[in-house]
C-alpha positions, 0 to 999 in steps of 0.5 A: 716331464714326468707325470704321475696319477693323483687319486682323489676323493670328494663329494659328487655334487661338489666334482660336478659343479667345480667341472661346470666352473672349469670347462666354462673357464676353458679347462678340465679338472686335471688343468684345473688341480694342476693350476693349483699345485703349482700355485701351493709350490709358487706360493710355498703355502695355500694359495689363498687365505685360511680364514675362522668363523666371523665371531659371534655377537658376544665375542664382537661386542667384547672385542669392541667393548675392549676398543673403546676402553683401550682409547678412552682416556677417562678409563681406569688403567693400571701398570701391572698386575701387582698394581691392580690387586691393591688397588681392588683390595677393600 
């Protein structure tokens, strides 16, 4: 198997913690960046989840808002946008 070098650039504090979690798992960071290539290959992909922010307080009570209207039969719904327009037309 051909190897090649791999240069990278992080923060030290950062390096020196993933090297404490590494070697009290039995590995070196080389195992440990190796061990995470072959995973983005088998997974042909990020082998974990990219995931935004939580929404904040107004967008998460817009979403519920939007919930409750969506399952409330009693709620106003209209068929199209045309619809809509006449019926809020004064």
């Amino acid at each position: 198997m051909a190897t090649s070098n791999l240069n990278v650039r992080t923060d030290t504090t950062i390096k020196k913690q993933a090297e404490t979690i590494f070697s009290e798992l039995g590995m070196n960071m080389t195992t440990a960046v190796n061990l995470f290539l072959r995973a983005t290959v088998r997974e042909n992909g990020l082998p974990f989840d990219l995931k935004l922010d939580v929404p904040n307080a107004k967008t998460s009570a817009a979403i519920e808002e939007g919930r409750r209207i969506a399952f409330d039969p009693s709620a106003v719904g209209y068929h199209s946008i045309d619809e809509l327009k006449k019926l809020s037309r004064p």
